[in-house]
Every structure is written in C-alpha cells, then in structure tokens.
Predicted model as a PDB file, atoms N, CA, C, CB and O in Angstrom, pLDDT in the B-factor column:
MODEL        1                                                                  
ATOM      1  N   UNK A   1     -15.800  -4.356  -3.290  1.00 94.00           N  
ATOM      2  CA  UNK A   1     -15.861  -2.973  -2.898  1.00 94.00           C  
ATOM      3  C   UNK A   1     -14.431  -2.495  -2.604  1.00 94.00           C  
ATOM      4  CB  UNK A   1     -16.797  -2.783  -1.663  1.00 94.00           C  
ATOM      5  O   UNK A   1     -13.747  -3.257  -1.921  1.00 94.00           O  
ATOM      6  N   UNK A   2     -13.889  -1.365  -3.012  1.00 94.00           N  
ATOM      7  CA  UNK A   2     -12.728  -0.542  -2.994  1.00 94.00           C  
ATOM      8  C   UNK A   2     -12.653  -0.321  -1.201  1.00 94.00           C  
ATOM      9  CB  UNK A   2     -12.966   1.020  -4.067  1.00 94.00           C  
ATOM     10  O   UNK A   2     -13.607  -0.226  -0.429  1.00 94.00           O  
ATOM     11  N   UNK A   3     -11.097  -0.279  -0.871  1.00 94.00           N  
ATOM     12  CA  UNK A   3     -11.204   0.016   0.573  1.00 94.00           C  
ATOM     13  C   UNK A   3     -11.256   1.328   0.703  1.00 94.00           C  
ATOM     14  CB  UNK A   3     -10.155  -0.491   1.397  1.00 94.00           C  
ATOM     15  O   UNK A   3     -10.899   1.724   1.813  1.00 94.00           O  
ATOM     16  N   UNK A   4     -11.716   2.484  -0.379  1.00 92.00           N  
ATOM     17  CA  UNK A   4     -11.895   3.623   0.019  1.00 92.00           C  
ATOM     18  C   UNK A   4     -13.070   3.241   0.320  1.00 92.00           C  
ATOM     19  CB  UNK A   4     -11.648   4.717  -0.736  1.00 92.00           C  
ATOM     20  O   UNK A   4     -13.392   3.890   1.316  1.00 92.00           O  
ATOM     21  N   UNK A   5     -13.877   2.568   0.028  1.00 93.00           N  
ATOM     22  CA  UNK A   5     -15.246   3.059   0.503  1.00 93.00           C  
ATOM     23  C   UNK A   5     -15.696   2.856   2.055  1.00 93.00           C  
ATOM     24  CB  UNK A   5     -16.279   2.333  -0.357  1.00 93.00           C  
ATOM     25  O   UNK A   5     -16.740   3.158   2.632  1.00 93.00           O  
ATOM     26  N   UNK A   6     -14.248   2.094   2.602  1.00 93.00           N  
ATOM     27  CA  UNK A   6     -14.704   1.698   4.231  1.00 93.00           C  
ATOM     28  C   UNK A   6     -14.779   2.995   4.828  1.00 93.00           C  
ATOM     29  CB  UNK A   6     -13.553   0.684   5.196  1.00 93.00           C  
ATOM     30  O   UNK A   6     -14.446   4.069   4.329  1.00 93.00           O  
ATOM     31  N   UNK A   7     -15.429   2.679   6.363  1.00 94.00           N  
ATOM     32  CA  UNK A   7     -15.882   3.938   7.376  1.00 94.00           C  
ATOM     33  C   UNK A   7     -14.179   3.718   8.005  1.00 94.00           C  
ATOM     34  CB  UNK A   7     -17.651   3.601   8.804  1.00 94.00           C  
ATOM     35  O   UNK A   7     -13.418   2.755   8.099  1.00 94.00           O  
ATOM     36  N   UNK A   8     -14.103   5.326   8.384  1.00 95.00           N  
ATOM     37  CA  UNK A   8     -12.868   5.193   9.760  1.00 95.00           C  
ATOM     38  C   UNK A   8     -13.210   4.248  11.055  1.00 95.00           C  
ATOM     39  CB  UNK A   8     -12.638   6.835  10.547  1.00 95.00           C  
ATOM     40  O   UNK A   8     -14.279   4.311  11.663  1.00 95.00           O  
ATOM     41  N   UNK A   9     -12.399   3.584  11.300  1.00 95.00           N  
ATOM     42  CA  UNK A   9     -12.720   2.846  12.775  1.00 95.00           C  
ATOM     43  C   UNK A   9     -13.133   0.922  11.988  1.00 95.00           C  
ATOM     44  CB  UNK A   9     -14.671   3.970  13.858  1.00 95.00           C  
ATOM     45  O   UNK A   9     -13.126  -0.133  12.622  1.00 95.00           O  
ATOM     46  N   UNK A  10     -13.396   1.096  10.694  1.00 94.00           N  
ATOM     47  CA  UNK A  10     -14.058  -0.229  10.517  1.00 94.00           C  
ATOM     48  C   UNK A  10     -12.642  -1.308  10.347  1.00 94.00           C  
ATOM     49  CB  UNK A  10     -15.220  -0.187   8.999  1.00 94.00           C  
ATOM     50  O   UNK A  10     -11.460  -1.006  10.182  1.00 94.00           O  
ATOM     51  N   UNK A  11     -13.140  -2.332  10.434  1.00 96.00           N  
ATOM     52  CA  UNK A  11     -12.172  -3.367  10.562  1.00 96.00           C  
ATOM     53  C   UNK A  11     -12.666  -4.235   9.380  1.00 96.00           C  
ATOM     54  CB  UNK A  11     -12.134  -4.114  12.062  1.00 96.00           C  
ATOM     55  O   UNK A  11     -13.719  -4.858   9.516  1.00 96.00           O  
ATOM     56  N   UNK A  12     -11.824  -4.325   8.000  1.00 97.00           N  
ATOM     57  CA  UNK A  12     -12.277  -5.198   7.142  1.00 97.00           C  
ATOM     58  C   UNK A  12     -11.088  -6.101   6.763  1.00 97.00           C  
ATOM     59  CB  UNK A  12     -12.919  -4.510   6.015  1.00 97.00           C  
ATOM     60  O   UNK A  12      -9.972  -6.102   7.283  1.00 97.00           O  
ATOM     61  N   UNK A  13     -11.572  -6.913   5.698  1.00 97.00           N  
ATOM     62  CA  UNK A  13     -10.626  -8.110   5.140  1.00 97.00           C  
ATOM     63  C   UNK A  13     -10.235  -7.952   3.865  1.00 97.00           C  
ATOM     64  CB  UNK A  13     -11.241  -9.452   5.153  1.00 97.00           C  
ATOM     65  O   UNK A  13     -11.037  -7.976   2.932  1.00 97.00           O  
ATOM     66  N   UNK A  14      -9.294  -7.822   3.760  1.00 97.00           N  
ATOM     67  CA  UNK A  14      -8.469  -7.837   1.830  1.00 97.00           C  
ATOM     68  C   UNK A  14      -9.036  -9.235   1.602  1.00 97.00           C  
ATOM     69  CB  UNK A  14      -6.125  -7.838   1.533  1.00 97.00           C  
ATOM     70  O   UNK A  14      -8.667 -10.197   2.275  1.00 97.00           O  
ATOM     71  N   UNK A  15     -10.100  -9.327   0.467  1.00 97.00           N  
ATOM     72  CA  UNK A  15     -10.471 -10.032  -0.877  1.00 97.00           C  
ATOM     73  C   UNK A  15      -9.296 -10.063  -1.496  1.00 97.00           C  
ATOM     74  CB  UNK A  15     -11.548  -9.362  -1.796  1.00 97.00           C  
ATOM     75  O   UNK A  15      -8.529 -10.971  -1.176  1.00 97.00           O  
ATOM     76  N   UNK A  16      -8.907  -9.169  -2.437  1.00 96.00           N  
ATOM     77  CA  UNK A  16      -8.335  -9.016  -3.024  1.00 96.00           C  
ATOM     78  C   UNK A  16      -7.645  -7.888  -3.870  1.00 96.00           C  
ATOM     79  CB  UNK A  16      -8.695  -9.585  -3.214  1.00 96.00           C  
ATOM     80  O   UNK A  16      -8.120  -6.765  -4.035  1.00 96.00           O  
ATOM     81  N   UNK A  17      -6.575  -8.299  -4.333  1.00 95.00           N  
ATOM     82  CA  UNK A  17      -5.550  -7.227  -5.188  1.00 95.00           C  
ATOM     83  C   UNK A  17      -5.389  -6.786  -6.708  1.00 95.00           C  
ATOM     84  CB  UNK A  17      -4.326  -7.682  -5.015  1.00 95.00           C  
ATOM     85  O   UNK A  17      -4.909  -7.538  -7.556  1.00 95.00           O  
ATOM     86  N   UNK A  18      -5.872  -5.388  -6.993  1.00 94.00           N  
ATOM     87  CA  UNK A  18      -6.323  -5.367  -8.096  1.00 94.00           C  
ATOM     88  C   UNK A  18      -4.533  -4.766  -8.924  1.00 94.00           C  
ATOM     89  CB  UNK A  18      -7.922  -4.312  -8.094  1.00 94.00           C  
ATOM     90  O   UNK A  18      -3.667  -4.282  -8.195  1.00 94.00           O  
ATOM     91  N   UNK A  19      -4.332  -4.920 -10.312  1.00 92.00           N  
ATOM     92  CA  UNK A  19      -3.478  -3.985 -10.328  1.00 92.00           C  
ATOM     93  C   UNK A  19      -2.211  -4.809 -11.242  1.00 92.00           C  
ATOM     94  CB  UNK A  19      -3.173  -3.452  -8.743  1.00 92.00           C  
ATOM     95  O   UNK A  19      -2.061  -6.028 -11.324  1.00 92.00           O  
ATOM     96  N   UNK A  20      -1.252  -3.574 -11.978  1.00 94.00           N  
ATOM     97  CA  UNK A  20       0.071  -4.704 -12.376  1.00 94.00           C  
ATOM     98  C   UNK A  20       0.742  -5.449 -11.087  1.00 94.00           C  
ATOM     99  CB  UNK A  20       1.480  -3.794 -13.167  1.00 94.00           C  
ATOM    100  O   UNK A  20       0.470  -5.083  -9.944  1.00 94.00           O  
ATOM    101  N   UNK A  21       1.536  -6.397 -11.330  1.00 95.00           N  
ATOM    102  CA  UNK A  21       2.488  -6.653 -10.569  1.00 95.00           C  
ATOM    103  C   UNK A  21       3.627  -6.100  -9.806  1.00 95.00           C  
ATOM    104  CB  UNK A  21       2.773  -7.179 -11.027  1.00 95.00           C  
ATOM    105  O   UNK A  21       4.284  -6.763  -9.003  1.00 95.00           O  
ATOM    106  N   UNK A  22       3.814  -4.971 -10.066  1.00 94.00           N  
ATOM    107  CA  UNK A  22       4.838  -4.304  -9.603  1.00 94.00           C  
ATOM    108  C   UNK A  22       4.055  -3.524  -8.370  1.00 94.00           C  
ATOM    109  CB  UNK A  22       5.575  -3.399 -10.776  1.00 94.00           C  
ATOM    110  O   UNK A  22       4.431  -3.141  -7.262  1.00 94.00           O  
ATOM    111  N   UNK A  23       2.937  -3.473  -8.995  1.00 92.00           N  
ATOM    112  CA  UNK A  23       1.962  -2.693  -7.628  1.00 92.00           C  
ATOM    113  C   UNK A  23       1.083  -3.897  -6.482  1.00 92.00           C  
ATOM    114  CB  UNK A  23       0.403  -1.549  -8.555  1.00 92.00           C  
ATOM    115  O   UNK A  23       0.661  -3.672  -5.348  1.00 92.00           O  
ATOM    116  N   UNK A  24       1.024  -5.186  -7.289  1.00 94.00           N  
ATOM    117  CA  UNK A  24       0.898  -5.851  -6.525  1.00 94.00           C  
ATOM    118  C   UNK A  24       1.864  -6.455  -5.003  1.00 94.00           C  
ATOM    119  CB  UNK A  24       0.624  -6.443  -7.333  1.00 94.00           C  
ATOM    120  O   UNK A  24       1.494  -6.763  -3.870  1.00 94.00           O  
ATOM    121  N   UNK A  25       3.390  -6.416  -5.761  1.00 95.00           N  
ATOM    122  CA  UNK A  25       4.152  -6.771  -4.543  1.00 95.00           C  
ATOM    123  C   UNK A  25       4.783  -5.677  -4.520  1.00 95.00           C  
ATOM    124  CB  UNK A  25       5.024  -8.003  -4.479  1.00 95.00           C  
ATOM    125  O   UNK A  25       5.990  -5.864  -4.368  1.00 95.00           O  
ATOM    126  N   UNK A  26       4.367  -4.169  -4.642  1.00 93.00           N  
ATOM    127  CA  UNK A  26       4.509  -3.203  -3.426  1.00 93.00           C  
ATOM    128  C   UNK A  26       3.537  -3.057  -2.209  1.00 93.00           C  
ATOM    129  CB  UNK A  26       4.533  -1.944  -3.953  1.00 93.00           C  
ATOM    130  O   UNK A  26       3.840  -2.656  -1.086  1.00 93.00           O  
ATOM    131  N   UNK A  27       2.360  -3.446  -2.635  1.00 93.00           N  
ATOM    132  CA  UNK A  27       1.401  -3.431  -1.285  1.00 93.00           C  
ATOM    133  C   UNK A  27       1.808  -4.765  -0.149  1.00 93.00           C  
ATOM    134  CB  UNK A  27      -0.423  -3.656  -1.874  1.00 93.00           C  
ATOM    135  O   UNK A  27       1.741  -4.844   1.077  1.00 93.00           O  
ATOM    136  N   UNK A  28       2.290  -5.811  -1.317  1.00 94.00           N  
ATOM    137  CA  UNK A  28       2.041  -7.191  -0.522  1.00 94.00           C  
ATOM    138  C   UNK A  28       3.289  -6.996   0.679  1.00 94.00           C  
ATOM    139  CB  UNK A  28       2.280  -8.833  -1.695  1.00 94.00           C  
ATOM    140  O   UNK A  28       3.163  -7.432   1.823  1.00 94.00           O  
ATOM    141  N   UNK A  29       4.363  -6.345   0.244  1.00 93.00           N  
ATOM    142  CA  UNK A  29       5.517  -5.796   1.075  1.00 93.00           C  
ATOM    143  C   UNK A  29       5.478  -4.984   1.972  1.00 93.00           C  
ATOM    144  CB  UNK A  29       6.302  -5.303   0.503  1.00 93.00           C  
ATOM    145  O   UNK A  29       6.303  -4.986   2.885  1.00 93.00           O  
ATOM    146  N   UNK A  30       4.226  -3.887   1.849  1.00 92.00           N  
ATOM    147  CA  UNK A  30       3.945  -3.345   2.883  1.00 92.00           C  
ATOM    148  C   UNK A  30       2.727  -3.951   4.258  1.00 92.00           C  
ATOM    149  CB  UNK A  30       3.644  -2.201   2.242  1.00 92.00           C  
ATOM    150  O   UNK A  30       2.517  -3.471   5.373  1.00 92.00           O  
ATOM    151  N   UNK A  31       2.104  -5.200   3.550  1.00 93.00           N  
ATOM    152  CA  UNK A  31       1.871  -6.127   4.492  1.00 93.00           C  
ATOM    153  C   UNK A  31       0.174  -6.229   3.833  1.00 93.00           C  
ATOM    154  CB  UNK A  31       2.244  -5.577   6.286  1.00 93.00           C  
ATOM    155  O   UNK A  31      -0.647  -6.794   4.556  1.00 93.00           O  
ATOM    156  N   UNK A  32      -0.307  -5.666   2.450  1.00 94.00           N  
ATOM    157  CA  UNK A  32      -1.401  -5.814   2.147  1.00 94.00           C  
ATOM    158  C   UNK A  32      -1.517  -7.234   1.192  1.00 94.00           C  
ATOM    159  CB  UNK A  32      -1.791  -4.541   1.596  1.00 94.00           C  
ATOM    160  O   UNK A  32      -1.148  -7.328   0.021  1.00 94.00           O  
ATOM    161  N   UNK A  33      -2.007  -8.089   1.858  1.00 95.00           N  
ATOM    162  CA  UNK A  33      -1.615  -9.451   0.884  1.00 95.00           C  
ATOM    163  C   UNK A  33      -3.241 -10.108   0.923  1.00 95.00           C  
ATOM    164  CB  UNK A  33      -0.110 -10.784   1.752  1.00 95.00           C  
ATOM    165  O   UNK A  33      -3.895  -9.502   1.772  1.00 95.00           O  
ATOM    166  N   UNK A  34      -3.796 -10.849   0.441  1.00 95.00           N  
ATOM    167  CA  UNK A  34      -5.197 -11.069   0.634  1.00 95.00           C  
ATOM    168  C   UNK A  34      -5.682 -12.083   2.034  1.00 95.00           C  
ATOM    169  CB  UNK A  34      -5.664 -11.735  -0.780  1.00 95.00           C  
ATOM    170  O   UNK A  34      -4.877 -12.938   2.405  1.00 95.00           O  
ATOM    171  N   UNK A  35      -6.707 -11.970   2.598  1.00 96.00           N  
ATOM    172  CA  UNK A  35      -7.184 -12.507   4.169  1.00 96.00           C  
ATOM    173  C   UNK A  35      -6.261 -11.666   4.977  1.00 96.00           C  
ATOM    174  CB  UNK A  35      -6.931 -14.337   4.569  1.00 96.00           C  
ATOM    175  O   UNK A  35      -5.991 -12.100   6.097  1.00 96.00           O  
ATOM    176  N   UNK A  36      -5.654 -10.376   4.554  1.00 95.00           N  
ATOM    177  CA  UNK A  36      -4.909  -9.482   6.004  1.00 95.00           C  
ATOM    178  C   UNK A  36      -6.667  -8.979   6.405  1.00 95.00           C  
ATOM    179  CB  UNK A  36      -3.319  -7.587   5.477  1.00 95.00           C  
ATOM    180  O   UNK A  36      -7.748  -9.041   5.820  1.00 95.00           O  
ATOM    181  N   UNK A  37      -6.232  -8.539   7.569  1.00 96.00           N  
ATOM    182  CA  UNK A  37      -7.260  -7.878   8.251  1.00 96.00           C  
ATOM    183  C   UNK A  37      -6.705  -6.475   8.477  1.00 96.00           C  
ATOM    184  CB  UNK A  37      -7.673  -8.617   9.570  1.00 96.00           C  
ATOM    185  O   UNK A  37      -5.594  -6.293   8.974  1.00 96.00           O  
ATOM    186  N   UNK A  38      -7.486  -5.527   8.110  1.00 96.00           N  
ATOM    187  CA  UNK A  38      -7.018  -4.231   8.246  1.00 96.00           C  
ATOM    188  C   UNK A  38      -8.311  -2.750   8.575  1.00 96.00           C  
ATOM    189  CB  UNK A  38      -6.184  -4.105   6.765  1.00 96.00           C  
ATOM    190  O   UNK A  38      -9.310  -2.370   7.964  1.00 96.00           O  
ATOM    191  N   UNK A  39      -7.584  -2.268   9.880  1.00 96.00           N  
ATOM    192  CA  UNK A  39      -8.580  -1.516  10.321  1.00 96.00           C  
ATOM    193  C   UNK A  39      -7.742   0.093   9.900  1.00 96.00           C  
ATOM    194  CB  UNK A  39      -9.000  -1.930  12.098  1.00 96.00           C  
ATOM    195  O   UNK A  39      -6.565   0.430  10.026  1.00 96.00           O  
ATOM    196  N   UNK A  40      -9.289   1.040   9.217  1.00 96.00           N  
ATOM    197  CA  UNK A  40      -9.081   2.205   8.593  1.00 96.00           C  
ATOM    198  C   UNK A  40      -8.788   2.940   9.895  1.00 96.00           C  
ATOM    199  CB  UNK A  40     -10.272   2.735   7.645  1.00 96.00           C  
ATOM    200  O   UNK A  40      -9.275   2.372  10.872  1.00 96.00           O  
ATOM    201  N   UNK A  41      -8.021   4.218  10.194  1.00 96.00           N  
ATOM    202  CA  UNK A  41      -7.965   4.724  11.287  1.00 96.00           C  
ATOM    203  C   UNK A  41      -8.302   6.162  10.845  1.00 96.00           C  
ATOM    204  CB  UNK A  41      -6.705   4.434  12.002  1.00 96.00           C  
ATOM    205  O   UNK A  41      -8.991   6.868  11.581  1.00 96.00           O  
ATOM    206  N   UNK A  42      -7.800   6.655   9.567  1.00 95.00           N  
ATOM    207  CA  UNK A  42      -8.011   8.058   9.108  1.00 95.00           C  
ATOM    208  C   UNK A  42      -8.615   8.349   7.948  1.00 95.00           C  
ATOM    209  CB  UNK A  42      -6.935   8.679   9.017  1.00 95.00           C  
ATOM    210  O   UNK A  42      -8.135   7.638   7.064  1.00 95.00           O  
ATOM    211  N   UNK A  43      -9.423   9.046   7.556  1.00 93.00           N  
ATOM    212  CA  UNK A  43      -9.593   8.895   5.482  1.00 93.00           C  
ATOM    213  C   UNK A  43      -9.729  10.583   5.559  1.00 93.00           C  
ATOM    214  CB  UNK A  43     -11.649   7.724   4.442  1.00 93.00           C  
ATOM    215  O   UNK A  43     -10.172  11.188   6.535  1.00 93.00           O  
ATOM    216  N   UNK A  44      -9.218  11.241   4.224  1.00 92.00           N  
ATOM    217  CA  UNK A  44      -9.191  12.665   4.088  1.00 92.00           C  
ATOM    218  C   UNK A  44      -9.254  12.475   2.921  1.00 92.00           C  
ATOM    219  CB  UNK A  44      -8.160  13.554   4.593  1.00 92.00           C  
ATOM    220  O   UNK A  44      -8.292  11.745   2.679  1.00 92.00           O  
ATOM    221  N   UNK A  45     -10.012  12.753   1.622  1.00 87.00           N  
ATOM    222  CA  UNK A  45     -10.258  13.021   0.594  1.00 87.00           C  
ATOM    223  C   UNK A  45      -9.621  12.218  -0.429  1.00 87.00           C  
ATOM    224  CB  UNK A  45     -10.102  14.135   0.549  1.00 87.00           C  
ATOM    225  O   UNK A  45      -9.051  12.615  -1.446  1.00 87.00           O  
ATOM    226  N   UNK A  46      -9.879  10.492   0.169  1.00 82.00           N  
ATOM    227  CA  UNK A  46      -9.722   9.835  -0.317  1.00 82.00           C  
ATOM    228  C   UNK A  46      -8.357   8.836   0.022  1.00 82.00           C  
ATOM    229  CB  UNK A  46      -9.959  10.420  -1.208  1.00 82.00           C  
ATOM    230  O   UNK A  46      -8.225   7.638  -0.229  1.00 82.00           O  
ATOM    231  N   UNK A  47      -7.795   9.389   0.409  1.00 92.00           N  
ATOM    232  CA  UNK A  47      -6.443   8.928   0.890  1.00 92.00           C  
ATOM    233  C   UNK A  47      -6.750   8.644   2.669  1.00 92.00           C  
ATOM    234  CB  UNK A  47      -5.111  10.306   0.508  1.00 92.00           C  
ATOM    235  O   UNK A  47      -7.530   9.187   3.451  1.00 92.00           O  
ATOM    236  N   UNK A  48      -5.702   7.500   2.842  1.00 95.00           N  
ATOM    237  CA  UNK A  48      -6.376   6.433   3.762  1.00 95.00           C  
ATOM    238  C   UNK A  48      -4.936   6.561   4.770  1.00 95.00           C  
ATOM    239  CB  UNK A  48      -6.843   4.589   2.895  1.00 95.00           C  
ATOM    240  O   UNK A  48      -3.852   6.886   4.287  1.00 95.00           O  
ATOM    241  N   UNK A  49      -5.114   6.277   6.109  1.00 96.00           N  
ATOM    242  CA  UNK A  49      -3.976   5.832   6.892  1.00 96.00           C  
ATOM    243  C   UNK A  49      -4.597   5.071   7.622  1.00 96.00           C  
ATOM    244  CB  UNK A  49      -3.150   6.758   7.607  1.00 96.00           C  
ATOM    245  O   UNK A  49      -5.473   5.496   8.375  1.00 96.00           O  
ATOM    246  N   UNK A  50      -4.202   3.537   7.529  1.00 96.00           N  
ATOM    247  CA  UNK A  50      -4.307   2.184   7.753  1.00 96.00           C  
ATOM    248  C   UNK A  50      -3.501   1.450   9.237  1.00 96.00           C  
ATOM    249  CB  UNK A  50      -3.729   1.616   6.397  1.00 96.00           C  
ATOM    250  O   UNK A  50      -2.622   1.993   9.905  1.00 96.00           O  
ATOM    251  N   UNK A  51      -4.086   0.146   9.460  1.00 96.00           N  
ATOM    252  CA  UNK A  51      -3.201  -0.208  10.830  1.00 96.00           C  
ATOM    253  C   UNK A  51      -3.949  -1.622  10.399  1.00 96.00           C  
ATOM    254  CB  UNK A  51      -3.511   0.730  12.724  1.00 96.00           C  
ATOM    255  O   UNK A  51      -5.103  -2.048  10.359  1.00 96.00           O  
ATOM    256  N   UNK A  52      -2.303  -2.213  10.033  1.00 94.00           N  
ATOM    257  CA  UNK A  52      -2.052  -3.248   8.847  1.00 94.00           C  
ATOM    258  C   UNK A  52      -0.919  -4.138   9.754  1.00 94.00           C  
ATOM    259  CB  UNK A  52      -1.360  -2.438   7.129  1.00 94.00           C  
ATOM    260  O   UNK A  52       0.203  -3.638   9.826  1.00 94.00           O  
ATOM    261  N   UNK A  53      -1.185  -5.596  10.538  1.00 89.00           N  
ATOM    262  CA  UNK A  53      -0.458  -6.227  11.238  1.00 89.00           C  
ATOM    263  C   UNK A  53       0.071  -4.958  12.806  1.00 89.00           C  
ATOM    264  CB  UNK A  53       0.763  -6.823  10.056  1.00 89.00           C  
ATOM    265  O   UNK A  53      -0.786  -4.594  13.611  1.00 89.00           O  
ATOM    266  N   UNK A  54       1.398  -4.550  12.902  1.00 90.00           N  
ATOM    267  CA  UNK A  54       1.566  -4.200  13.610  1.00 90.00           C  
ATOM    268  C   UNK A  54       2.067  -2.641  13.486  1.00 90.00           C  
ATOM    269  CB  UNK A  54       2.060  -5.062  14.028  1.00 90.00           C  
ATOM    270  O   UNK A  54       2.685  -1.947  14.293  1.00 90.00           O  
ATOM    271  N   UNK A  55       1.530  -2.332  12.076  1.00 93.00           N  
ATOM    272  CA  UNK A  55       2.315  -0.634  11.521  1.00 93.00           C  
ATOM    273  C   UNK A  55       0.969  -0.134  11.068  1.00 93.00           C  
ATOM    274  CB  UNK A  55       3.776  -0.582   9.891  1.00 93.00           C  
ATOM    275  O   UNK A  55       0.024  -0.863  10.769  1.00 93.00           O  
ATOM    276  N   UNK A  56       0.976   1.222  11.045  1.00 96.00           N  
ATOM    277  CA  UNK A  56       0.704   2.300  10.140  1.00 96.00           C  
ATOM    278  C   UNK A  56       1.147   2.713   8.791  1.00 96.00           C  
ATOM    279  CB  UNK A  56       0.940   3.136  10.700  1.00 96.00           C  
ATOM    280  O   UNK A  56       2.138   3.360   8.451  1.00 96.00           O  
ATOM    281  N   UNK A  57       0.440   2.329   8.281  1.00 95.00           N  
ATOM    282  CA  UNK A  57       0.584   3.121   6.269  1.00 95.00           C  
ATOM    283  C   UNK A  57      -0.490   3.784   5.699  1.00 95.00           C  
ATOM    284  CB  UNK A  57       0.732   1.905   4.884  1.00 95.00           C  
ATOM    285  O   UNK A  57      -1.672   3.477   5.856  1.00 95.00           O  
ATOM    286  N   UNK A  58       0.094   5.024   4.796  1.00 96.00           N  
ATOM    287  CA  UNK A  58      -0.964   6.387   4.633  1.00 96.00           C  
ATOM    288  C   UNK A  58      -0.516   5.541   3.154  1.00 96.00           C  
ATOM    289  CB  UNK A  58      -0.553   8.572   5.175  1.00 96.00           C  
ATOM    290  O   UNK A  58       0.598   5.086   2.894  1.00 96.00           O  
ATOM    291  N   UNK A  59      -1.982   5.484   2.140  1.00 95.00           N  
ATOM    292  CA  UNK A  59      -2.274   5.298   0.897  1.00 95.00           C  
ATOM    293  C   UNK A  59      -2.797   6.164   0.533  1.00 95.00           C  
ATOM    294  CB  UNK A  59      -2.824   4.408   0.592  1.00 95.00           C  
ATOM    295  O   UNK A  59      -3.659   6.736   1.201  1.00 95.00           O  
ATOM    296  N   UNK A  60      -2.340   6.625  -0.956  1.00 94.00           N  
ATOM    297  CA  UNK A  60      -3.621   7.657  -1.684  1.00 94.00           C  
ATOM    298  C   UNK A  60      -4.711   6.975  -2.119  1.00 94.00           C  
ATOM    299  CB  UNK A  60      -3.209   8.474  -3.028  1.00 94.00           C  
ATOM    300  O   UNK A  60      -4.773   5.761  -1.921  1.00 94.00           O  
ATOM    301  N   UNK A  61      -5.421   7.451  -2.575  1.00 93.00           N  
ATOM    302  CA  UNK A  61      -7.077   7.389  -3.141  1.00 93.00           C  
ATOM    303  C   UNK A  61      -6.471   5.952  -4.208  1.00 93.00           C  
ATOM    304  CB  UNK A  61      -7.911   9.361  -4.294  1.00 93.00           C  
ATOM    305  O   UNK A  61      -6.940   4.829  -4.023  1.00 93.00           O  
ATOM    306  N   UNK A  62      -5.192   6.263  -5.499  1.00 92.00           N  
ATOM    307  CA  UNK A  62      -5.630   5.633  -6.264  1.00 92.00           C  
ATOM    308  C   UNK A  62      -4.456   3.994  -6.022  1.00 92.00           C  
ATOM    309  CB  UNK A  62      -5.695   6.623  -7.680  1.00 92.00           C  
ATOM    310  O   UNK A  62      -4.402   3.102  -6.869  1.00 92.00           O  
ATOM    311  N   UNK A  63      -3.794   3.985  -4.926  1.00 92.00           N  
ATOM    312  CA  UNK A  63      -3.661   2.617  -4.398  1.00 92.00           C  
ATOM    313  C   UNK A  63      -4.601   1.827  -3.634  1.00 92.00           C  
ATOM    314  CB  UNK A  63      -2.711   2.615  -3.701  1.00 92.00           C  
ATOM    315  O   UNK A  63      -4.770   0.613  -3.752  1.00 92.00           O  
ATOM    316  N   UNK A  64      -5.429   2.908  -2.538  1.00 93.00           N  
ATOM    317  CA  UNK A  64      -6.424   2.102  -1.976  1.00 93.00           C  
ATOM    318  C   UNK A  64      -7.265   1.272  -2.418  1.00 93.00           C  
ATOM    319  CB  UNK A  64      -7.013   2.624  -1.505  1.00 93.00           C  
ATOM    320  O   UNK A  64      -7.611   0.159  -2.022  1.00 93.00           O  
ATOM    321  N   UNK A  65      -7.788   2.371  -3.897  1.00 93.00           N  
ATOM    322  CA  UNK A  65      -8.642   1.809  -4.797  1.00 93.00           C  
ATOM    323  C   UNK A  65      -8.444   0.658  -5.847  1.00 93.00           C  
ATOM    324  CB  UNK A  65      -8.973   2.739  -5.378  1.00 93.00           C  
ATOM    325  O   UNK A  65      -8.933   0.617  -6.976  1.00 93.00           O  
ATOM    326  N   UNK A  66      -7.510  -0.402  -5.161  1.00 93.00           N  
ATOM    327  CA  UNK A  66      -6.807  -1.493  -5.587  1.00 93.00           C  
ATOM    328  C   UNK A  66      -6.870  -2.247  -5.029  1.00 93.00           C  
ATOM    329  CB  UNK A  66      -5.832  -1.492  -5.784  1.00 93.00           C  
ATOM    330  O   UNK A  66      -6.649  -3.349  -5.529  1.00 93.00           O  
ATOM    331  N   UNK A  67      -7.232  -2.130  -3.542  1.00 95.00           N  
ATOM    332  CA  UNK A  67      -7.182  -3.601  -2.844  1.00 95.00           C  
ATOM    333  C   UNK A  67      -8.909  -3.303  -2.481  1.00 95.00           C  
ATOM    334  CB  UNK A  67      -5.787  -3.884  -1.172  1.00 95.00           C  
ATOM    335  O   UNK A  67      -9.469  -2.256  -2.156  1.00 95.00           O  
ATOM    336  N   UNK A  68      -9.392  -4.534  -2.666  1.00 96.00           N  
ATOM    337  CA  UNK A  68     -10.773  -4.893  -2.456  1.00 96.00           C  
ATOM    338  C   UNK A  68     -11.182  -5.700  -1.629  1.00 96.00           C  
ATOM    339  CB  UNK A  68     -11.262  -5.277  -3.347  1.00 96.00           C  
ATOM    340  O   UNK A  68     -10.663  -6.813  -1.547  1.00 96.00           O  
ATOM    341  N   UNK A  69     -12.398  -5.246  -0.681  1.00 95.00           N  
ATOM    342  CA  UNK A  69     -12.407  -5.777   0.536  1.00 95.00           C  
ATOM    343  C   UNK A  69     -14.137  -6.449   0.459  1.00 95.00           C  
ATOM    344  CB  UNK A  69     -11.978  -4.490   1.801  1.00 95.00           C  
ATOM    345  O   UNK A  69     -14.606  -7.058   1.420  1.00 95.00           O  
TER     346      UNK A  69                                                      
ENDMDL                                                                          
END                                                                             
C-alpha cells in the first residue's frame, strides 16, 4: 500500500522503495530507507508532511506514492 493512503496521526513502517535509483537515494538521504518508522502528521491533496527519525519532510503525491508501507 502507497503511504498516501495512510490516515494523519498513523504511525507506519516503510516495506519498501519503489522507483529509479536516483529517487531511491534521494528519499534514503532524507531518512526514508526501508523498516524506518514514520508517522503522517499532515496530508492535503495528496501531498504528505511526515516526522521521519527526528525531522519533518513535506512530499508530493507522486514521491509518496513510492515508498510502500
């Protein structure tokens, strides 16, 4: 399942990373790597702002829809 489809407030687990490589270790750099635990805090029309280790990161619709939870 796409992490757009999580609720705000839910706390899920990166499965996994869909995507080329170049998009793979841009997420993995921003701390999305697989078994992170990451709780949704905002979603607005698809686009996500996340709380990922000890930061905040706003994704659009079609990066979210890359890491699978």
């Amino acid at each position: 399942m796409p992490l757009t489809l999580a609720q705000v407030g839910e706390q899920v687990t990166i499965r996994r990373i869909a995507g080329k490589d170049e998009v793979r270790l841009h997420l993995a750099e921003l701390g999305f790597v697989e078994d992170a635990v990451v709780t949704v805090v905002s979603a607005l029309a698809g686009n996500l702002i996340l709380q990922v280790k000890d930061g905040r990161v706003a994704l659009d619709a079609g990066l979210a829809s890359r890491i699978l939870i």
